[in-house]
C-alpha positions as CSV (number, residue, x, y, z in Angstrom):
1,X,164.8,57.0,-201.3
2,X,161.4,56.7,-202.5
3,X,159.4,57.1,-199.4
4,X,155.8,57.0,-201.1
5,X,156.6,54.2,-203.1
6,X,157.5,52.2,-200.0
7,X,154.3,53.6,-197.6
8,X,152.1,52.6,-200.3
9,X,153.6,49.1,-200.7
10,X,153.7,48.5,-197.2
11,X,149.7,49.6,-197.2
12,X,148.9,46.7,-200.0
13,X,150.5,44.6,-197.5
14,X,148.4,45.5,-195.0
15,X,144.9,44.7,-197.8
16,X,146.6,41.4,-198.0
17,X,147.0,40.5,-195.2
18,X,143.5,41.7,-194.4
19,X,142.6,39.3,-197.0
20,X,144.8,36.5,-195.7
21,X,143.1,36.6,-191.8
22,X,140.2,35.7,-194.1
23,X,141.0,31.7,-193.5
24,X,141.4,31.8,-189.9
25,X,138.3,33.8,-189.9
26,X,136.6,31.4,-191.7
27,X,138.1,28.7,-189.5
28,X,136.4,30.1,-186.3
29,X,133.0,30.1,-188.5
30,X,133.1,26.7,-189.1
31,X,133.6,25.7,-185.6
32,X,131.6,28.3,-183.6
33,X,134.5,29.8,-181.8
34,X,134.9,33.4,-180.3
35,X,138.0,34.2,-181.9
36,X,136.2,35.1,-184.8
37,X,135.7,38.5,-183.5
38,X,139.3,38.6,-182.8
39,X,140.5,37.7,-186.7
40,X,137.5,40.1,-187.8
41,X,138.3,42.8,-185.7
42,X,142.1,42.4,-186.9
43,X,141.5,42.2,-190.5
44,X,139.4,45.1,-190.5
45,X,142.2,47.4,-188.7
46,X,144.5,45.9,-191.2
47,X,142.3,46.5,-194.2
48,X,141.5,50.0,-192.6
49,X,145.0,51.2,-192.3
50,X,145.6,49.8,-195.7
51,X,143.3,51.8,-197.7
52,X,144.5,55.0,-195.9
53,X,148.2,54.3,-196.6
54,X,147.5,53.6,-200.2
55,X,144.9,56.4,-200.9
56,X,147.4,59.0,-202.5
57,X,149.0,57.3,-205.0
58,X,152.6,58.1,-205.3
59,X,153.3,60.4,-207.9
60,X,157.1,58.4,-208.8
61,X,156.6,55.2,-209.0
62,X,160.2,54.2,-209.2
63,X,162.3,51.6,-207.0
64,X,165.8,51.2,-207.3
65,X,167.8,48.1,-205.6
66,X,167.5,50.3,-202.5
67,X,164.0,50.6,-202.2
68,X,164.0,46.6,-202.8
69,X,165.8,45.8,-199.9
70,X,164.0,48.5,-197.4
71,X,160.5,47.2,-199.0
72,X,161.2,43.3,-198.5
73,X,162.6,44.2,-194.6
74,X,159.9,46.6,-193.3
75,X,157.0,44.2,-195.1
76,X,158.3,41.5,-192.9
77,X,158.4,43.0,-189.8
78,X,155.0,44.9,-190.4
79,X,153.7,41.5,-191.2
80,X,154.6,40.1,-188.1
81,X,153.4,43.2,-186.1
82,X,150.4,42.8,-187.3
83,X,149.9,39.3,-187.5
84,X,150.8,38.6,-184.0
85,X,147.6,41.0,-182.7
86,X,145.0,37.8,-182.7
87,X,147.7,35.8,-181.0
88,X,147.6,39.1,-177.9
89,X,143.9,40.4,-178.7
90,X,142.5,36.7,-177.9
91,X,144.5,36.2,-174.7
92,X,146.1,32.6,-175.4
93,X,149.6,34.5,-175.5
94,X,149.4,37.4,-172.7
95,X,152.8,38.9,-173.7
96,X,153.0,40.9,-176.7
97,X,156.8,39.6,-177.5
98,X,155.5,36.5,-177.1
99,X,153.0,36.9,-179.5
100,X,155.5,39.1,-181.9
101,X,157.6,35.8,-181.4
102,X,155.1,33.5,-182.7
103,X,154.0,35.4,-185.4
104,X,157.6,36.0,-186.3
105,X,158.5,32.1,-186.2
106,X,155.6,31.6,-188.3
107,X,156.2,33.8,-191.5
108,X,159.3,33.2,-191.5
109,X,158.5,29.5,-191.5
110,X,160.8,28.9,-188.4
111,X,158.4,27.0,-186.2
112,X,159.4,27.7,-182.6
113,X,156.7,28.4,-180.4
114,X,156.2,29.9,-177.0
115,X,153.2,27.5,-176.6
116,X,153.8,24.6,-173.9
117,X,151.4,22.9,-175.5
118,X,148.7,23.4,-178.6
119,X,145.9,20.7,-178.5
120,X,143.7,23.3,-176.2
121,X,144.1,25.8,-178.5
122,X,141.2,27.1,-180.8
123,X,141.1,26.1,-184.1
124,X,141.2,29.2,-185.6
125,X,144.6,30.4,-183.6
126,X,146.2,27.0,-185.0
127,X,145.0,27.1,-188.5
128,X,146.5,31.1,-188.3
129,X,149.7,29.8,-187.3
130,X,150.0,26.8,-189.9
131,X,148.8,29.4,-192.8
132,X,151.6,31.9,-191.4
133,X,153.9,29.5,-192.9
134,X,151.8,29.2,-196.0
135,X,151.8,32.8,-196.7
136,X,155.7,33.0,-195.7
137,X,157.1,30.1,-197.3
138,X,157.3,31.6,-201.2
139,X,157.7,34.8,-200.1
140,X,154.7,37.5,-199.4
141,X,156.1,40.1,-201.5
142,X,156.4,37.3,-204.4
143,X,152.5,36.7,-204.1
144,X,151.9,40.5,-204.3
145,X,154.0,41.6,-207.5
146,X,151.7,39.1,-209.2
147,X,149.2,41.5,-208.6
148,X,151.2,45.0,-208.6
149,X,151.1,46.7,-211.3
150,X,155.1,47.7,-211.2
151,X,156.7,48.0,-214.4
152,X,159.9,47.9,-215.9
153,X,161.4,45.3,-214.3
154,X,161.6,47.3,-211.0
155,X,159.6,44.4,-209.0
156,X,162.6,42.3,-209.8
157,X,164.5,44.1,-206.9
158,X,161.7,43.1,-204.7
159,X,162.3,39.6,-205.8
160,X,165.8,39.5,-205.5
161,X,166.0,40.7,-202.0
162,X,162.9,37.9,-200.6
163,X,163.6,35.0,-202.6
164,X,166.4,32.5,-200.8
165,X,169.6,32.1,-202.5
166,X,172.7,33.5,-204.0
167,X,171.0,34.2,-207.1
168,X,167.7,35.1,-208.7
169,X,167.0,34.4,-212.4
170,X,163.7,34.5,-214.2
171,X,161.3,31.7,-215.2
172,X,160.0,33.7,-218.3
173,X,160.7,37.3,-219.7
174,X,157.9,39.1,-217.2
175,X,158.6,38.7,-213.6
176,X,154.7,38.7,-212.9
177,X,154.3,35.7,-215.1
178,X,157.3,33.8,-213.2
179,X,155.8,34.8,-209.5
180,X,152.5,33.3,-211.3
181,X,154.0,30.0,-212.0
182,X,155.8,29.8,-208.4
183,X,153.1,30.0,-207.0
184,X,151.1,27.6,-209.1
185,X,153.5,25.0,-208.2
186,X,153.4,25.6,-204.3
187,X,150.3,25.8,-204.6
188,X,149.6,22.5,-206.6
189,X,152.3,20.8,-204.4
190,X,150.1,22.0,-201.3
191,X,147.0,20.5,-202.6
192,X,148.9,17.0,-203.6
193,X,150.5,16.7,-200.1
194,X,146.6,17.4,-198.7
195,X,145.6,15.0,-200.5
196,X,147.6,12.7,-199.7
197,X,146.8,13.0,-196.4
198,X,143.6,12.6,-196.8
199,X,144.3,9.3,-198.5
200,X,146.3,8.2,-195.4
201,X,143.8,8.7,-193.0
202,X,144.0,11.7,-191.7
203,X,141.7,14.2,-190.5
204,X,140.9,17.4,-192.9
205,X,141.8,19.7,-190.8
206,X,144.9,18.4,-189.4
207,X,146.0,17.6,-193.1
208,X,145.2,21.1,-194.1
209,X,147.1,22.5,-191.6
210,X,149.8,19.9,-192.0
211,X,149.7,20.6,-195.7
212,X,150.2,24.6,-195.3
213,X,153.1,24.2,-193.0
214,X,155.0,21.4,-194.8
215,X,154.8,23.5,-197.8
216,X,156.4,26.6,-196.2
217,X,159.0,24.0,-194.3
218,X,157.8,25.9,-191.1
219,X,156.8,23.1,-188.5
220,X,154.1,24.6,-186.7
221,X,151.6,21.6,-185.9
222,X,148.2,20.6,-184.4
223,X,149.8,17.8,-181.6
224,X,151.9,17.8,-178.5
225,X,153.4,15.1,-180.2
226,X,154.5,17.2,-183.5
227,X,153.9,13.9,-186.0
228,X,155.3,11.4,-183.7
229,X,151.4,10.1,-183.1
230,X,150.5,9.7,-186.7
231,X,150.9,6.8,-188.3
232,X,154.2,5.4,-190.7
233,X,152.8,6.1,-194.2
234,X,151.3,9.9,-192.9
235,X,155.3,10.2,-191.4
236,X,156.3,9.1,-194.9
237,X,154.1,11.0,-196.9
238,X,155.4,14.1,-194.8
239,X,159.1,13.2,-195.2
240,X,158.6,13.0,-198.8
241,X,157.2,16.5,-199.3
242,X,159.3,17.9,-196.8
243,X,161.9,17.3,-199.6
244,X,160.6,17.8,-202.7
245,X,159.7,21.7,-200.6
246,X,163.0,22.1,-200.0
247,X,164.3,21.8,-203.7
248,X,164.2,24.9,-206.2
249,X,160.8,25.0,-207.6
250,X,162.8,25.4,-210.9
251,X,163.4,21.8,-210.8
252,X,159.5,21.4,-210.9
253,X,159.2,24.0,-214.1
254,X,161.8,22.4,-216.1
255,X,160.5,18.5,-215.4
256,X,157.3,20.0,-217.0
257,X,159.0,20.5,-219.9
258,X,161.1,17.9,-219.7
259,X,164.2,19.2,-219.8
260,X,166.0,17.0,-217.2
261,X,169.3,18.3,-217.6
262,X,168.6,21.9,-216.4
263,X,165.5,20.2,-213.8
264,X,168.9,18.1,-211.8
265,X,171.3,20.4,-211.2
266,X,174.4,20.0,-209.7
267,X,173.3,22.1,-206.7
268,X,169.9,19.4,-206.6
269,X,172.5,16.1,-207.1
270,X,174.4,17.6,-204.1
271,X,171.3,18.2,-202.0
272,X,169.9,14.8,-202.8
273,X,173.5,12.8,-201.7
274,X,173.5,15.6,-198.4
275,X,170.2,13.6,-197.9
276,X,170.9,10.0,-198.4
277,X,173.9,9.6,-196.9
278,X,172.3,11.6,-193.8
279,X,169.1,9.2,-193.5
280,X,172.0,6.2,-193.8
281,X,174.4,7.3,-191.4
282,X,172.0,8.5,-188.5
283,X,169.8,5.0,-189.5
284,X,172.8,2.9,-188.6
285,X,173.7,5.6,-185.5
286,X,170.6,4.6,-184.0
287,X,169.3,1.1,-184.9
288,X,169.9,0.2,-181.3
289,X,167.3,2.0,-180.1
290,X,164.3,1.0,-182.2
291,X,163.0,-2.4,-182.8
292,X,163.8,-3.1,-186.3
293,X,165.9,-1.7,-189.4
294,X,162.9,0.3,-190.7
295,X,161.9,1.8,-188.3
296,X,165.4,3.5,-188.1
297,X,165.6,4.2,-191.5
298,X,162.0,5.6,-191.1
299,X,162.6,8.3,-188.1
300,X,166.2,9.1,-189.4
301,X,164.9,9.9,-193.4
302,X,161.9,12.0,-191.4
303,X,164.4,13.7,-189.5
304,X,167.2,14.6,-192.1
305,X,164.5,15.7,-194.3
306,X,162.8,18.2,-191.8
307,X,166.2,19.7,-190.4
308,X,167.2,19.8,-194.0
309,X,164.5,21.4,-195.6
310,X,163.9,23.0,-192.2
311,X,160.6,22.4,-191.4
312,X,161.3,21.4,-187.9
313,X,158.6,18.5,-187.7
314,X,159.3,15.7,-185.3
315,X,158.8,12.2,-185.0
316,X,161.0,11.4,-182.0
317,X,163.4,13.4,-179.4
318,X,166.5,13.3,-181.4
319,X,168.3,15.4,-178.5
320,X,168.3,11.8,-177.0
321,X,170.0,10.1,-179.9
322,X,173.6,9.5,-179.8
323,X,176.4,12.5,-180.6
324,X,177.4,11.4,-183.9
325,X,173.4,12.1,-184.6
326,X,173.0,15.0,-182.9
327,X,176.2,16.1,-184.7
328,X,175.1,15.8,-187.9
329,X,171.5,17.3,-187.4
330,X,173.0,20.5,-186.3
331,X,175.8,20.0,-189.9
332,X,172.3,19.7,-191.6
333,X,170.9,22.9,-189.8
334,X,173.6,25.2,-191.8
335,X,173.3,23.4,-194.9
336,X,169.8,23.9,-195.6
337,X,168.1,23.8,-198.4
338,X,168.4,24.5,-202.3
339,X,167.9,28.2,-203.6
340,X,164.9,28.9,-204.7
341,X,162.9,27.2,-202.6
342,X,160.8,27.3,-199.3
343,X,163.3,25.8,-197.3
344,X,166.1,28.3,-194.8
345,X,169.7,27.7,-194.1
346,X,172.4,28.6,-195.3
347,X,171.7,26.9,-199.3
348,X,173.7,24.3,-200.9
349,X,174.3,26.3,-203.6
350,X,176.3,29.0,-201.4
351,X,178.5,25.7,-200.4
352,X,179.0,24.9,-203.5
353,X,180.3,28.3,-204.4
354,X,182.8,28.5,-201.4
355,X,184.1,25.0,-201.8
356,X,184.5,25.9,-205.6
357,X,186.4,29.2,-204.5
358,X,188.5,27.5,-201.8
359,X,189.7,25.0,-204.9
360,X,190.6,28.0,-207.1
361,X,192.4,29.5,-204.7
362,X,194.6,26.2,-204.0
363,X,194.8,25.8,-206.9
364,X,196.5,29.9,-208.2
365,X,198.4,29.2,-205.1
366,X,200.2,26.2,-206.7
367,X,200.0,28.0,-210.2
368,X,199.9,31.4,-209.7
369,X,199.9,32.6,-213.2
370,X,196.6,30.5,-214.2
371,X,193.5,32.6,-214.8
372,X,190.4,30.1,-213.4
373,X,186.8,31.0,-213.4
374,X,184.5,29.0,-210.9
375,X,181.5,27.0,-213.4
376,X,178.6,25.4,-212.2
377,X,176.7,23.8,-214.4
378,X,178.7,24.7,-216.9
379,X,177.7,28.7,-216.0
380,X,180.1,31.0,-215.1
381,X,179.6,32.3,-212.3
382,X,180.0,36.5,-211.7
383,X,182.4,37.9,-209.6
384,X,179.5,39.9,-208.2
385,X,177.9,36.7,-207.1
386,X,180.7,35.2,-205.4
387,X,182.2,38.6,-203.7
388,X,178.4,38.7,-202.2
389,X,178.7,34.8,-200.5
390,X,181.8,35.3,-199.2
391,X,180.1,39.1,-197.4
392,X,177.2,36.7,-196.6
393,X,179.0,34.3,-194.8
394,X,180.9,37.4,-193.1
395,X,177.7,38.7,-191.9
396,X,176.3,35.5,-190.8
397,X,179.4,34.8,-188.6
398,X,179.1,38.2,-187.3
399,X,175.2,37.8,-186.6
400,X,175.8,34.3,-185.2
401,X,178.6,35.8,-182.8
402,X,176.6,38.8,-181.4
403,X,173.5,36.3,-180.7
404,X,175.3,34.0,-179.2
405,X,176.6,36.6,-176.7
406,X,173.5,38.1,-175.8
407,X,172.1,34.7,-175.2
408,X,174.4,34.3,-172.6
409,X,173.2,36.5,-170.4
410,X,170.2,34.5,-169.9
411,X,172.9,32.1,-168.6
412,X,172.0,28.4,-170.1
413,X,174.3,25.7,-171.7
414,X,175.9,26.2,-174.6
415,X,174.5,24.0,-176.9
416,X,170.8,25.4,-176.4
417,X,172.6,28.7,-176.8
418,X,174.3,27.4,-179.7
419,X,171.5,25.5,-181.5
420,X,169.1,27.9,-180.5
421,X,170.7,30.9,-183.0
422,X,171.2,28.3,-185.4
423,X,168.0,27.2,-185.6
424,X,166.6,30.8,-185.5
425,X,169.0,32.1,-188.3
426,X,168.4,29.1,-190.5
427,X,165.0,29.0,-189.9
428,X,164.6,25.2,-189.1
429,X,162.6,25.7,-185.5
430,X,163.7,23.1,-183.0
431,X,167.3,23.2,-181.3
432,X,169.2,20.9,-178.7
433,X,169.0,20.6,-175.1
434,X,166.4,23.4,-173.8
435,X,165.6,24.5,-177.1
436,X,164.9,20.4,-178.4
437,X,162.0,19.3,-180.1
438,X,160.4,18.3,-176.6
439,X,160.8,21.6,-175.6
440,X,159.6,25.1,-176.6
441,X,161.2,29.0,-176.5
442,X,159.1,30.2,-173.5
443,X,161.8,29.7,-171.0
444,X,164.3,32.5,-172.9
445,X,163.9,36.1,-171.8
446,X,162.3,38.5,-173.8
447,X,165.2,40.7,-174.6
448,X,166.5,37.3,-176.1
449,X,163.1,36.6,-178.0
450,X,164.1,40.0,-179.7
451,X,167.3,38.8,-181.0
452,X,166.1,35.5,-181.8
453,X,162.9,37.5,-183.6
454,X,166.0,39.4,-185.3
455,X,167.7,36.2,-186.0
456,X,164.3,34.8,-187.7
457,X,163.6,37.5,-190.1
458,X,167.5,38.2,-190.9
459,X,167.7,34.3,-191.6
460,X,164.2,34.8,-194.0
461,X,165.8,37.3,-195.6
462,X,169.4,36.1,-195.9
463,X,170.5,39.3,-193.7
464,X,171.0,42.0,-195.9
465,X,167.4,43.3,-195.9
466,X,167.7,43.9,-192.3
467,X,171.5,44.8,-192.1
468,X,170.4,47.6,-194.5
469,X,167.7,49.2,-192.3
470,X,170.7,50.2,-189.8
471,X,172.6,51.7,-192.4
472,X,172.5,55.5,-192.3
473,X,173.2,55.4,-196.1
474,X,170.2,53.6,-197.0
475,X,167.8,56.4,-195.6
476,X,169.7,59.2,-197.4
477,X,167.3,60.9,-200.9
């Protein structure tokens, strides 16, 4: 285990994120609000403790799949750490687990919150939360190895263990170059959605911070309301983006070059059907509650796309809409999103795997002899990849399970219990019942904050980062 390599890692994530408080600093500026001490103060022990850590360079610079996986946990929880100090420093969350929470939901674009309600907030503490997602969303470490001078393919571990999905492939030969061109898409998709916004009517910094948290499909907003006070072509606007976040940024690289066939893959079909037939069923479910046919069809395509995607945005209360809703929101809140995007869950592309498995194993059953390889898109697809869904959907049972337990002991319902690990391990923000877009996380303990923190940044990470750190094996030189 390279220890060096990790500390001084670790302490160019503490630079960045020095440099990231920069916007909420900036924020308070512009409106002449005391937290600006608070963000300055904050940055300044962050860039402090950087520059120490990183000082002595390490003299072997190598990481092996390992060091990957310890780097990608540990930066995620130092992140939150740290980021949740303006959140306790300023006051507006007394509790340090609560502010660990909320920092936590934020970079790891869940969107729960503590807060009751956010309108009295400052603006600097709401535009830190909304960037949270921002800087979350695509994946910190992803931003830094555009900057790192790592060589020999050894950032690739790095990638591989944040990015979402089964399976990590590059854009271009040199892994900078492809974290380059991520991140010029999210960040071009960012400023379109701001834009739009703008166009629509609404204020510039309530589209900004819409903008920032759409893109990281976290849900953190600026109203009581979420975006059920905005009007139908800002909801629309929203409920477009919220989808095109949640589809693999591939898709977005290969339409540049036109190459449509490897832009809509099967995965992307899937995800897009998963959507439509969601929007019409629910649509249908509950056109006796609204006044006319498109305003159904309206709340239920906002919905579907930000449980999907899980951005967690809200129009309306959906834990008042009828069962066979409710039902299939909390179907949607496993699904997820594509690979390779911002969006949690459990990926369509890891369903498409295990249904493609379950066929081939029918199918030997009735022809035993038969040697079948599972194809997507006409790919092969590794052993390696599919002996490592089938562990991750072990795991994710077995993290589900325990959470659920020790959410029990706080002694509500089952279906907050229920929806509430779901929606923390698949990153989408709001649950049923107690845990329901009207509602917020405050009234859990906070030994089950902790495991719902847990749940967040295993979810973010698709578990094994943070299964690892409680390995004895992984800390062995």
């Amino acid at each position: 285990m390279n220890y060096r390599m990790i500390g001084n890692i670790l302490g160019w994530l503490l630079i960045f994120e020095s440099i990231f408080l920069a916007v909420p600093l900036i924020t308070a500026v512009i409106f002449w609000e005391p937290e600006f001490f608070v963000f300055l103060g904050t940055a300044a022990f962050c860039l402090g403790a950087g520059v120490l850590i990183t000082r002595k360079k390490p003299a072997n610079t190598t990481l092996y799949s390992r060091e990957g996986f310890v780097i990608v946990a540990l930066s995620w929880i130092v992140l939150s750490l740290f980021g949740s100090l303006p959140y306790f420093i300023s006051g507006v969350i007394p509790s340090f687990v609560d502010s660990l929470f909320e920092a936590a939901s934020g970079f790891t674009t869940m969107g729960a919150t503590v807060f009751p309600e956010v309108e009295s907030l400052p603006k600097s503490i709401l535009m830190w939360r909304s960037f949270t997602h921002w800087i979350g969303g695509m994946g910190v470490l992803v931003f830094i190895m555009a900057f790192l001078p790592l060589s020999g393919g050894q950032n690739m571990h790095i990638m591989k263990a944040e990015s979402p999905g089964p399976s990590v492939s590059k854009l271009v030969p040199h892994v900078r170059t492809t974290a380059l061109l991520l991140y010029s898409i999210y960040l071009g998709l960012t400023l379109a959605e701001f834009i739009a916004l703008l166009i629509c009517g609404m204020d510039p910094f309530e589209a900004i911070n819409t903008a920032v948290s759409t893109a990281g499909t976290g849900g953190f907003g600026v109203r009581n309301d979420s975006m059920g006070g905005y009007s139908p072509a800002i909801q629309i606007v929203v409920t477009v983006f919220m989808l095109m976040f949640g589809i693999n940024f591939n898709t977005y690289f290969f339409l540049g070059k036109f190459k449509l066939r490897e832009a809509f893959t099967t995965e992307v079909i899937v995800f897009l059907i998963i959507v439509a037939s969601s929007i019409a069923i629910i649509a249908v479910n509950i056109s006796g509650i609204y006044a006319d046919t498109g305003e159904s069809v309206r709340h239920s395509a906002f919905t579907v796309a930000a449980v999907i995607s899980t951005t967690g945005f809200s129009t309306e209360d959906f834990n008042l809409w009828p069962e066979l809703s409710r039902s299939i929101i909390v179907m949607l809140m496993f699904v997820g999103s594509c690979a390779g995007s911002t969006g949690g869950g459990i990926k369509v592309s890891r369903f498409l795997i295990l249904f493609k498995g379950i066929k081939k194993e029918l199918d030997i059953l009735v022809h035993p002899k038969q040697v079948k390889k599972i194809k997507i898109d006409g790919r092969m697809i590794e052993h390696d990849v599919v002996r490592s869904v089938n562990v991750y959907m072990v795991c994710y049972v077995l993290v589900f399970a325990i959470s659920m337990l020790v959410l029990s002991f706080d002694n509500y319902d089952l279906i907050t219990n229920f929806t509430a690990v779901a929606a923390a391990i698949n990153n989408v923000g709001p649950g049923l019942e107690l845990a329901g877009p009207a509602s917020n996380y405050s009234v859990f303990s906070e030994p089950t904050k902790i495991i719902l923190i847990f749940d967040m940044l295993a979810g973010r990470l698709e578990l094994f980062p943070m299964l690892l750190l409680f390995s004895p094996k992984t800390w062995r030189k």
